[in-house]
C-alpha positions in Angstrom: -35.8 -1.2 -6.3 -39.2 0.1 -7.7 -39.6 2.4 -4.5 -36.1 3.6 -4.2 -36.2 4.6 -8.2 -39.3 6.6 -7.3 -38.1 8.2 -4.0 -35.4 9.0 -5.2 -33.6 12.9 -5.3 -34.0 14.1 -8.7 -31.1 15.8 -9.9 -31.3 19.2 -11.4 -30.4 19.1 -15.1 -28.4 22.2 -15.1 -26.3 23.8 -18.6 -23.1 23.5 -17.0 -23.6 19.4 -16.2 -24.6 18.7 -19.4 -21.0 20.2 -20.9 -18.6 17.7 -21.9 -15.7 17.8 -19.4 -12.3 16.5 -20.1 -9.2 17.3 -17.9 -10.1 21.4 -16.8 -10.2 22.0 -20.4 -13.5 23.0 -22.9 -13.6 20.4 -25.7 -12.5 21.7 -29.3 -13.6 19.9 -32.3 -15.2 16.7 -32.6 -14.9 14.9 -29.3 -16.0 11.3 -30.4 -13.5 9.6 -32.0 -13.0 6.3 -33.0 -10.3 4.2 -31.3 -8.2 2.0 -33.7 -8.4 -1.7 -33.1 -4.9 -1.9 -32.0 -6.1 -1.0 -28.7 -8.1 -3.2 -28.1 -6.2 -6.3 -29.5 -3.1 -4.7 -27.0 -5.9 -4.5 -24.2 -7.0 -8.4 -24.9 -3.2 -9.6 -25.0 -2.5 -7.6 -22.0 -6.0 -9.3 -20.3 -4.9 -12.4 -21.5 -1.1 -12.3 -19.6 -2.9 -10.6 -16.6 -5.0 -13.4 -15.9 -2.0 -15.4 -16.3 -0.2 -13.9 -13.8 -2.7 -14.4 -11.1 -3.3 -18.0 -12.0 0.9 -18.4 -11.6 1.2 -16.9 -8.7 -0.4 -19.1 -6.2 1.0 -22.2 -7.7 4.7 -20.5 -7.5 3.9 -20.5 -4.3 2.9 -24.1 -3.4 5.1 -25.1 -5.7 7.2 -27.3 -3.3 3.9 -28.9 -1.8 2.0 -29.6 -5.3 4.7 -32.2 -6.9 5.1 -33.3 -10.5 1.3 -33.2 -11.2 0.5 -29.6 -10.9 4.3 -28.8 -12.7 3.2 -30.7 -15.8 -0.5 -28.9 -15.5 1.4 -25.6 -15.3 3.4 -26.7 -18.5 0.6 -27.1 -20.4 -1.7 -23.8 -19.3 2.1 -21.7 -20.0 2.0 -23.9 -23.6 -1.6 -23.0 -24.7 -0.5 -18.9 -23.5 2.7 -19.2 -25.4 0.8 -21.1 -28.2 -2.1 -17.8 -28.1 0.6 -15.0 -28.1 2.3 -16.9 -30.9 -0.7 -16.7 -32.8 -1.4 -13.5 -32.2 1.5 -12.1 -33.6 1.6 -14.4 -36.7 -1.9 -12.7 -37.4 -0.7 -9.7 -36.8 -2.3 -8.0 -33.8 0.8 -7.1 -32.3 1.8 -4.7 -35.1 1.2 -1.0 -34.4 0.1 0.4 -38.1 
């Protein structure tokens, strides 16, 4: 990795690649903002129900073939979501300030 660093083309540091570029259009004003939290708590929920989804999908499928076992396991991960979400929007992070 050593070798390919040191071999490798060096890029020509011209004025116009080192111009912020967003969307065609010249940047006005200051471009680095801070994000409110909200985001990111949206971002985690929606992570959080994302991952569920691909977890439930395979089992929805086998569900005929897996019996009682995997239903009750099922129950239980769907609980401990339902149980995160609730708690997520008893604390709040679900309201857009």
């Amino acid at each position: 990795m050593a070798a390919s660093w040191m071999f490798r083309p060096k890029p020509k540091q011209t004025g116009e690649k080192m111009v912020p570029y967003e969307c065609g259009v010249d940047t006005k004003g200051k471009t680095w903002i801070r994000f409110r939290v909200s985001y990111f708590l949206y971002a985690l929920v929606f992570l959080a129900f994302d991952v569920e989804v691909v977890f439930l999908f395979p089992w929805a499928v086998k569900f005929n073939a897996l019996g009682l076992f995997a239903f009750v396991e099922m129950l239980v991960f769907i609980t401990i979501l339902v149980i995160g979400l609730w708690y997520a929007w008893k604390e709040g992070a679900l309201e857009w300030y």
